[in-house]
C-alpha positions as CSV (number, residue, x, y, z in Angstrom):
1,X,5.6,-22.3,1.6
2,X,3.1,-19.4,-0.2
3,X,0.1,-18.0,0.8
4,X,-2.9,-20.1,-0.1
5,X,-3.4,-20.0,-3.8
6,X,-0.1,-19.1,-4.5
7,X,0.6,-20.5,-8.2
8,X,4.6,-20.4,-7.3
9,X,4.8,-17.8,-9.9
10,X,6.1,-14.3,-9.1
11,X,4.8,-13.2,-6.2
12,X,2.0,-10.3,-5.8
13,X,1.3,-7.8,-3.0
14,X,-1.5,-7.4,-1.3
15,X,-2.6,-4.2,-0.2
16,X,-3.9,-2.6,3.1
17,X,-7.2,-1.4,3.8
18,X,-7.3,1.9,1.1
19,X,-8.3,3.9,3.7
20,X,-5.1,2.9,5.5
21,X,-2.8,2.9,3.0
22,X,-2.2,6.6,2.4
23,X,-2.0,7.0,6.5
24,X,1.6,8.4,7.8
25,X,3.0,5.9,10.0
26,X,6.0,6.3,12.0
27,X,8.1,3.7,12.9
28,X,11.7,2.8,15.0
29,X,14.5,0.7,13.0
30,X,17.9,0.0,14.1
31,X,20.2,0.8,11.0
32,X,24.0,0.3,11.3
33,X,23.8,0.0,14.9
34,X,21.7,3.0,16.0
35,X,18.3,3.4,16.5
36,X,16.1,5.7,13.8
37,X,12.6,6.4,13.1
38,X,11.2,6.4,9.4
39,X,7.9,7.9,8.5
40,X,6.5,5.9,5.5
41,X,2.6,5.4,4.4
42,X,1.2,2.4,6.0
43,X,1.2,1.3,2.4
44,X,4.9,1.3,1.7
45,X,5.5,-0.6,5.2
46,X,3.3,-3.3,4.0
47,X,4.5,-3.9,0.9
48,X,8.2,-3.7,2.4
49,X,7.2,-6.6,5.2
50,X,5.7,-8.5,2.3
51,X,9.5,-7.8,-0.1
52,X,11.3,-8.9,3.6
53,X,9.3,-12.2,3.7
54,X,9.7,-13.3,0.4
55,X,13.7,-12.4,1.0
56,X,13.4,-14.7,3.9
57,X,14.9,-11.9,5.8
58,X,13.8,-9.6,9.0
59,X,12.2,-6.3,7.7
60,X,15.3,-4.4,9.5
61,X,17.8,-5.9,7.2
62,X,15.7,-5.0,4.6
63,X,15.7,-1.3,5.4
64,X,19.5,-1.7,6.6
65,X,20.7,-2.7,3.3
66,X,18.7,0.3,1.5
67,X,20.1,2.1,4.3
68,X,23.5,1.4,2.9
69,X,23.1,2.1,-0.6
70,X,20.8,5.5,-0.5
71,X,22.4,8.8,-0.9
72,X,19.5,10.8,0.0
73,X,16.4,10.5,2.8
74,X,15.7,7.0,4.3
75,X,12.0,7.5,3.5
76,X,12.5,8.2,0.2
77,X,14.9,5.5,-0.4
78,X,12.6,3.1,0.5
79,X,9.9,4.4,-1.2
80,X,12.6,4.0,-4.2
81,X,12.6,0.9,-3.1
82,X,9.4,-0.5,-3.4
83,X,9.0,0.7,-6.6
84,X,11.8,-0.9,-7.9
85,X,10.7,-4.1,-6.6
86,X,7.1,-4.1,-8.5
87,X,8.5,-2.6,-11.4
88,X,11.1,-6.0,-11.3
89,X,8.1,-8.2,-10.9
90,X,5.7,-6.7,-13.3
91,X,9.1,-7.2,-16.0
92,X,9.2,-10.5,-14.7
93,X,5.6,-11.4,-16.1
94,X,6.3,-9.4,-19.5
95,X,8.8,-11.9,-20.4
């Protein structure tokens, strides 16, 4: 089930309060079984709970399976991430 006036289409993210988004937030994630904390921009962490939801899946699992993949920093990783996942949605609406 969407968000009201949600077309079924791709889906968009919504964005935090501007003033928040650049804000440095730190936050605790279990990843492979240990506990670590991640320092993202409250930005990034919204858009990644929104990417978890839509993936039906809890926001650690999301993180753990970048987690797996990345070769450098987590924070950065995920940043990576994010990016990747508009730039796969805006494709999405260009075809």
């Amino acid at each position: 089930m969407g968000a009201p006036g949600d077309d079924g289409g791709s889906p968009q993210l919504s964005h935090p309060p501007a003033a928040d988004g650049a804000r440095l937030r730190k936050r605790s994630v279990v990843v492979a079984g240990h506990s670590t904390s991640v320092s993202l921009e409250q930005a990034f962490w919204h858009a990644l709970k929104e990417i978890a939801a839509r993936r039906h899946m809890p926001l650690a699992r999301v993180v753990a399976e970048v987690d797996a993949k990345r070769s450098g920093n987590l924070s950065s990783a995920l940043r990576v991430y994010v990016l990747e996942q508009l730039q796969a949605e805006m494709r999405l609406r260009d075809d």
